[in-house]
N, C-alpha and C positions, 0 to 999 in steps of 0.2 A: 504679326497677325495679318492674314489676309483679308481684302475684302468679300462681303460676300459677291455669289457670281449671279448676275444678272439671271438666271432665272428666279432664286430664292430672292433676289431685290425686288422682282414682279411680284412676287409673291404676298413681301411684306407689304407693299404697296397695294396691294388688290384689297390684303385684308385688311389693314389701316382705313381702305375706302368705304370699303363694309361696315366696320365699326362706326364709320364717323357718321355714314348714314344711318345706322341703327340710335346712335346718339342725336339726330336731330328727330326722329320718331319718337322719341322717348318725350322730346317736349314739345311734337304739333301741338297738342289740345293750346298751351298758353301762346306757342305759336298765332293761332287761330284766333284765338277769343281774348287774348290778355292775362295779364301777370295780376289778379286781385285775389285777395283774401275773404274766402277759405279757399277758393277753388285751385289755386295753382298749387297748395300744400294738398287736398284729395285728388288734384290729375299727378302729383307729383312730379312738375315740372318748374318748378321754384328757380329763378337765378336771380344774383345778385348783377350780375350786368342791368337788367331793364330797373330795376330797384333801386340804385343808387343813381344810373342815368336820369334818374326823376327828382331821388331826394340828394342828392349833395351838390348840385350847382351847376352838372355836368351842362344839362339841356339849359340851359340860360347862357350858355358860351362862358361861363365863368370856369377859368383853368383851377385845379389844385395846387396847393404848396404856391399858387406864383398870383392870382391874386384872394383878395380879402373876402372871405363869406362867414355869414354867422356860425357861431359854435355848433350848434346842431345839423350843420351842412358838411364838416369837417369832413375825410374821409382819414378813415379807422386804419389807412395800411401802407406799408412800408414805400418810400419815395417813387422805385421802380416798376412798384405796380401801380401808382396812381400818375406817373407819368403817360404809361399804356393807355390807362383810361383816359385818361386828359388829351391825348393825342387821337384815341380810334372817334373820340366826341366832336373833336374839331372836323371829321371826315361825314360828321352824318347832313344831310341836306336839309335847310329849313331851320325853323325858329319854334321857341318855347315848347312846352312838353305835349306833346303830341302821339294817340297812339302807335303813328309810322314811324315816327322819328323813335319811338321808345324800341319798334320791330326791327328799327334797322341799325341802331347799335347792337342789339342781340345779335343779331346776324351779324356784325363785322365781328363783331369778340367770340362770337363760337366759331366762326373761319379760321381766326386768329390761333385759337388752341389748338383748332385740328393740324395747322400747321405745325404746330406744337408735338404735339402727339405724335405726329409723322418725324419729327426728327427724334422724339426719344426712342420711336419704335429702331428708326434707323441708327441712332448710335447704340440702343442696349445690343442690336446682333454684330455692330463692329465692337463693342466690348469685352462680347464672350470668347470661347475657346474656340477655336474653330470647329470642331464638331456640331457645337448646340446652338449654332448659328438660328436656326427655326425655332430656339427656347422665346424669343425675337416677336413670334407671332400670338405667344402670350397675354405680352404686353401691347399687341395690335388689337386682340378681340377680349381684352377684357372687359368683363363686364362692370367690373368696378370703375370702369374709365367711361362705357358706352355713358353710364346713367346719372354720371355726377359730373360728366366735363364742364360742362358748362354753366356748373354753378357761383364759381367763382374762378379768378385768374392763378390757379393754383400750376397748372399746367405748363406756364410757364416759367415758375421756378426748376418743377422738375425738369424742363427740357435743360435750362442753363446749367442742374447738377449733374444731368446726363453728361451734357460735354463736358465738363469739369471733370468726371468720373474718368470718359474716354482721353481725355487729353495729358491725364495724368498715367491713365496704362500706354499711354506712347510715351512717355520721357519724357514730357513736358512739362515741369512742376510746377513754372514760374505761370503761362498761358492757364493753368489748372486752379491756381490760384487767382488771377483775374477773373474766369468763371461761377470760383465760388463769390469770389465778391460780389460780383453782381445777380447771385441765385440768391445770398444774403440779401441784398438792396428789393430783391424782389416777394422772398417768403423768407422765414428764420433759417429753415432747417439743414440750406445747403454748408452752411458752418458749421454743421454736427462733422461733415467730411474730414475737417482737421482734423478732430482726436482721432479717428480710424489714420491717418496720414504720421500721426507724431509717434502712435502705438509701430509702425513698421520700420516706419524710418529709426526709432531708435533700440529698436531692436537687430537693422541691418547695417547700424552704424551709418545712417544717412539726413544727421540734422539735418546740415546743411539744406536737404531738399525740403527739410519742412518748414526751415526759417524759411527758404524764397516762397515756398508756397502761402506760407504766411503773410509776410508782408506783403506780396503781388495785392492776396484780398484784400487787407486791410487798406491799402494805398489806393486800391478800385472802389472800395464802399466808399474811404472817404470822398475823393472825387465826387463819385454819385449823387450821396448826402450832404455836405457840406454846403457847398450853395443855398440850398433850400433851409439847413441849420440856423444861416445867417441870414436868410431872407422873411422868411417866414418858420421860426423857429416851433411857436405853438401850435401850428397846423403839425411840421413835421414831430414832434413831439407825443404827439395824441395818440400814434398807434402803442408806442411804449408805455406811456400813463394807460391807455385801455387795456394793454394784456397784461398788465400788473393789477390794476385795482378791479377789472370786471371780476363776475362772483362766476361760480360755479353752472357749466352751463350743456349744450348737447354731449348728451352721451358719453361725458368722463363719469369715471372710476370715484371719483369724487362728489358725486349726486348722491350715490348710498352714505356719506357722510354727513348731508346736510345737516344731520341736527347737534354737530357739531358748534359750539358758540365761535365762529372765524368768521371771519369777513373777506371779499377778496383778496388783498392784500395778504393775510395771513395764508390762504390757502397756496397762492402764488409762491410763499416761501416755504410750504410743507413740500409741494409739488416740487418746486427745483434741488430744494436737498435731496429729495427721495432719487430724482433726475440724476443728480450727483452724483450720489449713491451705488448707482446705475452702472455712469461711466466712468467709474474705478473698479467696477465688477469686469465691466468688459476690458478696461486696460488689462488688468489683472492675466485678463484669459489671455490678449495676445500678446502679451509678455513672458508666458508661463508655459504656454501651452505646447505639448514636445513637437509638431510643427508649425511653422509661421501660418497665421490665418488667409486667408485673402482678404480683398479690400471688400467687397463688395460686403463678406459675412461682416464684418464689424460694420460698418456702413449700417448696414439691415438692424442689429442688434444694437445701434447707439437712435437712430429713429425709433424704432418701436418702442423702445425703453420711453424715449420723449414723448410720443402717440399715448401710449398708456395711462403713463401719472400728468398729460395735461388737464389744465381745468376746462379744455374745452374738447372734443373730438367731433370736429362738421364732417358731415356725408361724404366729401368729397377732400377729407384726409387721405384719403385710400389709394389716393390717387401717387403718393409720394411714396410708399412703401411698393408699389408693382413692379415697377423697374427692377427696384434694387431685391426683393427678392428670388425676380424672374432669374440675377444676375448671383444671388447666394445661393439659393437653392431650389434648380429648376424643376422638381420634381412635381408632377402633374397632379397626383394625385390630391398631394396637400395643397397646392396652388387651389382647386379648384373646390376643396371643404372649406378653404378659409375663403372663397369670392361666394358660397355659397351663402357662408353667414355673416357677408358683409349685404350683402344684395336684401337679407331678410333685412336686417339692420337698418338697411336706406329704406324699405317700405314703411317698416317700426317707424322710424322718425317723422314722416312725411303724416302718416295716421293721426301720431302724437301729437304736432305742431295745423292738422288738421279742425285735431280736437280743437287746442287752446284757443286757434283764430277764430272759428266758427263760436266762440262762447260756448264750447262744450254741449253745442247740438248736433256734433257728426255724428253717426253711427248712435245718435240717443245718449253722448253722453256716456258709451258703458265704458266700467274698468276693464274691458278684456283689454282695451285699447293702450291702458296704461301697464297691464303685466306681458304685454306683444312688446313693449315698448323697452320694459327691462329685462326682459329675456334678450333681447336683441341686442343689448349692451353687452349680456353677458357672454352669448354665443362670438359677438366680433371681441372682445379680450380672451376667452379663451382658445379660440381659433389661432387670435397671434402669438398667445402664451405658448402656444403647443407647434407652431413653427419657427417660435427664438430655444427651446427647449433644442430643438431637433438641427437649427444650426450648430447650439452649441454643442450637441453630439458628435457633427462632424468635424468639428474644428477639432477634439480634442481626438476622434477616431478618422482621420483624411479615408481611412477605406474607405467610409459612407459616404466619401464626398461626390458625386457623381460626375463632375467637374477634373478633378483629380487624379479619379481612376482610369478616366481614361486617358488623358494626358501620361500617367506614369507606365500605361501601356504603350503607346506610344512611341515614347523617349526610349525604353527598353528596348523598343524593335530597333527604333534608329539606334542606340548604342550597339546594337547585337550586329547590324548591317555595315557600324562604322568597323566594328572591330574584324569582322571579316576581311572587308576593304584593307583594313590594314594588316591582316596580315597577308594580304597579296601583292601589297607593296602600292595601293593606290592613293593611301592616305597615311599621315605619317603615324597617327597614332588615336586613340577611339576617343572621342570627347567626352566629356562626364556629363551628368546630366547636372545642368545648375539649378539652383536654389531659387525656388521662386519660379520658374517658370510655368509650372502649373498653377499661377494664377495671372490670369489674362491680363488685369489690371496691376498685376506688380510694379509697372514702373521701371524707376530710379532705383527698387530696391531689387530687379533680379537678379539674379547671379550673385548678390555679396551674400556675404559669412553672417554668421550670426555674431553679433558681438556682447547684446545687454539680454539677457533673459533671468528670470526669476524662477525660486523653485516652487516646487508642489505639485506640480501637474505633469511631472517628468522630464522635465528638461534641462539638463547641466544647467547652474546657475553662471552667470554671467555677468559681471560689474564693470565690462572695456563700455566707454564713452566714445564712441568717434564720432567726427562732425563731418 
């Protein structure tokens, strides 16, 4: 794969620029006046950067995981990201909670992500095919990225599963795995990657790449976690006890159920079976399906899956699905029906939690607020329902893949050019087009044979094991 050529680099860069500054518009007002309740949930500029710089210890120069603050200063999330925060805190100037000091960690952690966002825009266009190099500027001006970046440090998982993604479509599996480790240590979901990694590799007869990719993670989380395991264990502990026992909460699938008798805890385990559930559906497909999928489509289809039946969906989940489906399936159209009714979505929520802060005197109080609220739930699940539907069409049809098609055009011309060549005596003989090529991110697995495949979906069955 090539890189791109320095003017489409300017490009992605100009527009990255664009975005980032549409993204600090998006939150002058709390910029301006402050981050207090109701007001930053109706200017809809809410971030957990100034919010936790206040309450968890940050602005008292007290570190995370390293020293001791009361329980209710805890912070809720995985080691990697409360390193970030623990470090961009030590860089703010000044003492105890102040409103500058509260402005100017804002401002270092929305910097922080843009940088962020500028390397995922830069690795999704060296990810793709060469053609759809500019699918690239998607993920630069999306809106779903302008208006939630910086509400939490999510951004920078997804940049770590970027390069994880890219490093593994360069034959890297062991580097691709270190990435996911630490996109692990930083949000859950860059470990969803394996099962898309285990589904190809053992279908092209390539454990082997997915035990190193394996282990590399596991050997990088522990590193990461471990110290703080043994240092301050119940700090690091608190975000696993809190996404298991919190109850049901923003805009999951699971709010129409409440009056179900569960408790967190029980819903945690309806939600991960059903999760489960999921990604044996999708193994199933690319084990099955009469051609190998790409990475990116499963990638897309084991996240959403997850995004779905969790107990929780924040505003700025949205932000982990852009990449990866700018990279399944770049088509514009449906890119921008589904950013439509995430955007309604982000307003919905900001209305809703408007209401609740304000003691249900925004807006008077009315229920429009609360059926804007669940319509807006339903418009972003069926938005992604109807773009995992539509992956799994092309997986099972490659014509539709847009990705694909042009690629097997392609190869076709170079086949038809080599064979000419050769029969003029310049080349010895026409190459075949390998397997897997048509997808960017193949890897370790292009060119090999198929070995393990299942039936039903048309594809010779297959029970060779290779490692």
């Amino acid at each position: 794969m090539k890189l791109p050529g320095s003017r489409l680099l300017w490009l992605l860069l100009t527009a990255t620029t664009l975005g980032a500054a549409l993204s600090v518009v998006a939150v002058q007002w709390c910029r301006i006046n402050g981050w207090t309740d109701p007001d930053q949930h109706i200017h809809m500029c809410y971030s957990d950067f100034s919010l936790l710089f206040s309450q968890r210890g940050l602005a008292e120069g007290l570190f995370p995981f390293v020293d001791d603050v009361p329980a209710d200063q805890v912070m809720e999330y995985p080691v990697l990201l409360v390193m970030v925060a623990g470090v961009l805190a030590l860089l703010v100037p000044g003492q105890g909670i102040t409103e500058e000091r509260i402005l100017a960690f804002y401002d270092l952690n929305h910097f922080a992500v843009v940088l962020c966002w500028l390397g995922v825009v830069l690795a999704t266009a060296y990810s793709t095919a060469g053609h759809r190099r500019k699918d690239a500027l998607m993920v630069a001006l999306a809106p779903g990225i302008i208006l939630s970046l910086s509400i939490n440090w999510d951004m920078w998982a997804v940049f770590l599963g970027a390069l994880a993604l890219l490093l593994w479509g360069r034959s890297h599996p062991v580097w691709a795995g270190v990435l996911i480790g630490l996109g692990t240590a930083m949000k859950l979901y860059p470990l969803f990657f394996l099962g898309a990694i285990l589904v190809l590799c053992l279908r092209s007869g390539r454990l082997r790449s997915f035990a190193a990719t394996t282990l590399a993670a596991v050997l990088t989380w522990l590193a990461v976690n471990l110290p703080f395991m043994l240092l301050q264990f119940e700090q690091w502990s608190t975000f696993y006890r809190f996404s298991s026992e919190r109850d049901v909460s923003f805009s999951s699938v699971w709010l129409f159920f409440s009056w179900l008798p569960l408790d967190g805890a029980a819903f945690s385990l309806l939600s991960n079976g059903l999760f489960l559930l999921c990604c044996l559906g999708v193994a199933y497909l690319g084990l099955a399906a009469p051609t190998r999928p790409r990475m990116a489509q499963l990638c897309f289809l084991i996240v959403a899956s997850f995004l779905l039946l969790g107990k929780v969906y924040s505003p700025q989940f949205v932000i982990w699905l852009i990449p990866l489906l700018v990279l399944a399936r770049p088509k514009v159209r449906g890119y921008l029906l589904w950013q439509a009714a995430e955007v309604y979505h982000w307003v919905s929520v900001w209305m809703m939690s408007a209401k609740i802060t304000s003691g249900g005197e925004f807006a008077g109080g009315t229920e429009l607020i609360d059926w804007a609220y669940h319509l807006g739930i339903l418009a972003h699940m069926a938005t992604l329902i109807y773009l995992m539907v539509q992956v799994v069409r092309e997986i099972l049809d490659p014509e539709k893949d847009i990705v694909r098609v042009r690629d097997r055009v392609t190869a076709s011309a170079s086949a038809a050019d080599d064979e000419a060549r050769s029969s003029e005596g310049l080349i010895a003989e026409p190459r075949p087009q390998e397997l897997g090529e048509s997808d960017p991110l193949a890897g370790v697995t292009r060119g090999q044979p198929e070995t393990f495949a299942l039936p039903g979906l048309g594809r010779a069955t297959s029970w060779r094991l290779h490692w």
